[in-house]
N, C-alpha and C positions, 0 to 999 in steps of 0.2 A: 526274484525280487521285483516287485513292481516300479515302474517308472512316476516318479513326483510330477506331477502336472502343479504349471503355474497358474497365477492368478493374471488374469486379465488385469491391467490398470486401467484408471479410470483416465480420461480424457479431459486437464484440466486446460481451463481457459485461462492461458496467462493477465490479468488485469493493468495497464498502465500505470504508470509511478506515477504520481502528485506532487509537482514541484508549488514549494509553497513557501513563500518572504516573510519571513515574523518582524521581520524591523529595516530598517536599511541594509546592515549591511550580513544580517541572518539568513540565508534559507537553507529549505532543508527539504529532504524526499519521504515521499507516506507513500506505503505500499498499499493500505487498505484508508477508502473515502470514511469510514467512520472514526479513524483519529481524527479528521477532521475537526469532528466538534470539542474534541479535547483541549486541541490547539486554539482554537477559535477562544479559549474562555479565559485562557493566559494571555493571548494576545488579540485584541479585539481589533487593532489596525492589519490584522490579518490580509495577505494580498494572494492570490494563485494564480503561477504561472504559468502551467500547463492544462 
């Protein structure tokens, strides 16, 4: 019987969290920068911490 050969993984570049203040006393962590703009249209006093 032949032996299973695996697969190589690919080499992922972990991305920083986005900490980000929707109100006083709201914040909250985005793993990907394009919710950004989601959040940005609910809350337009929008602040980013990190």
């Amino acid at each position: 019987m032949a032996a299973k050969r695996r697969k190589k993984n690919e080499v992922k570049v972990p991305q920083p969290n986005i900490r980000v203040r929707l109100d006083y006393k709201t914040v909250i962590t985005l793993k990907d920068a394009s919710k950004l703009d989601f959040w940005r249209e609910k809350y337009p006093k929008l602040e980013v911490l990190d």
